[in-house]
N, C-alpha and C positions, 0 to 999 in steps of 0.2 A: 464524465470523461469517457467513462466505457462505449455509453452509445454513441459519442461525436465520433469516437475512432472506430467503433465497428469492433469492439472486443468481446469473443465469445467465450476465450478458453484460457486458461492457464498460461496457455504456450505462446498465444497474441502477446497475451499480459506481460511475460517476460520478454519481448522478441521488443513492445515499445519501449517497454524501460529502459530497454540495451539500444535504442535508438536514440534514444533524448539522451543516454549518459555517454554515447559515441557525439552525439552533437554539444553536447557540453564542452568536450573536450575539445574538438575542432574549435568554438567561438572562443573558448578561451584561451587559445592560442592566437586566433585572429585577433583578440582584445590586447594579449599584451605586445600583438607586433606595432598593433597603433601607437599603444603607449610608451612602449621604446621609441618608432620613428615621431613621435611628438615631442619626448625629451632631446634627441637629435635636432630636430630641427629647431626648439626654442633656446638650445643654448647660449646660442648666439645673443639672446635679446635676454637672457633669461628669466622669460614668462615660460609656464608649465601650461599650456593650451587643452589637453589631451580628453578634459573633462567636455569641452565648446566642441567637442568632432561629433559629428549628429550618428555617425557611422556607432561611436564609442557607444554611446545613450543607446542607439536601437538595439547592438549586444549586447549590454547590460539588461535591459526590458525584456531580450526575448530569454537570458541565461536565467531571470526571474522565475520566469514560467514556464523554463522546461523544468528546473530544480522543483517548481511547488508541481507539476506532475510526475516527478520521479518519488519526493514526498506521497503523493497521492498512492503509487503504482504500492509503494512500500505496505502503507497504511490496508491496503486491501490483499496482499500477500500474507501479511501479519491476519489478517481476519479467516482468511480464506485457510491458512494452516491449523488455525486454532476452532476451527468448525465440527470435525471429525469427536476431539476430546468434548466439545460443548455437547455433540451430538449423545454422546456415551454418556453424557451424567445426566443426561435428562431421561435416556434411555431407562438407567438403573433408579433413578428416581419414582419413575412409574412403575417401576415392577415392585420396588420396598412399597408403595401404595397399596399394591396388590396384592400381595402376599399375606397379611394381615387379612384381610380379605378372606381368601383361599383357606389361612387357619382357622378360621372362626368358622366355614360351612363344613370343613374337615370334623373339628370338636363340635360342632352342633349334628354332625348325621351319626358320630360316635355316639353323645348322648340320646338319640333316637334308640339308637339301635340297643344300648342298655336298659333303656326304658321299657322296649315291646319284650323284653327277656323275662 
């Protein structure tokens, strides 16, 4: 999804999200205007049509697949926040590896140095 949109940055990131949840809202208002003038117009006969409007089906299909990329935008917001903290415990991870390390050549040149004495 990032590369079909061309998204580099943070600020793209939120700028689509905030476009598919502005267009959300727009179809879903388009949707329930059908579904109100479809119950108007079948009262008369009263059949409920509103599912058979090809118009309904295509905003339901497209409201699908803005929703699972708003899903998506989230899922990597959530990743993308939590990168910094992951960054840090691996960071300190490696230094406890090393450290150990660093004491053992510390006491091994201590006992050098008591030995030549």
């Amino acid at each position: 999804m990032l590369e079909r949109e061309k998204i580099d940055t943070a600020e793209q990131l939120l700028s689509f999200k905030a476009r598919c949840e502005n267009e959300i809202v727009t179809l879903t208002a388009e949707r329930s205007k059908i579904k109100s003038e479809g119950r108007s117009n079948t009262q008369c006969q009263g059949i409920y049509q509103v599912k058979g409007n090809p118009r309904h089906q295509e905003i339901n299909n497209f409201l699908k697949s803005l929703r699972k990329q708003v899903r998506q935008c989230n899922r990597i917001v959530q990743r993308f926040n939590g990168m910094p903290e992951r960054v840090n415990l691996i960071e300190r991870d490696e230094e406890k590896k090393l450290q150990p390390t660093r004491r053992a050549k510390s006491t091994d040149s201590r006992n050098r140095n008591h030995r030549e004495r």
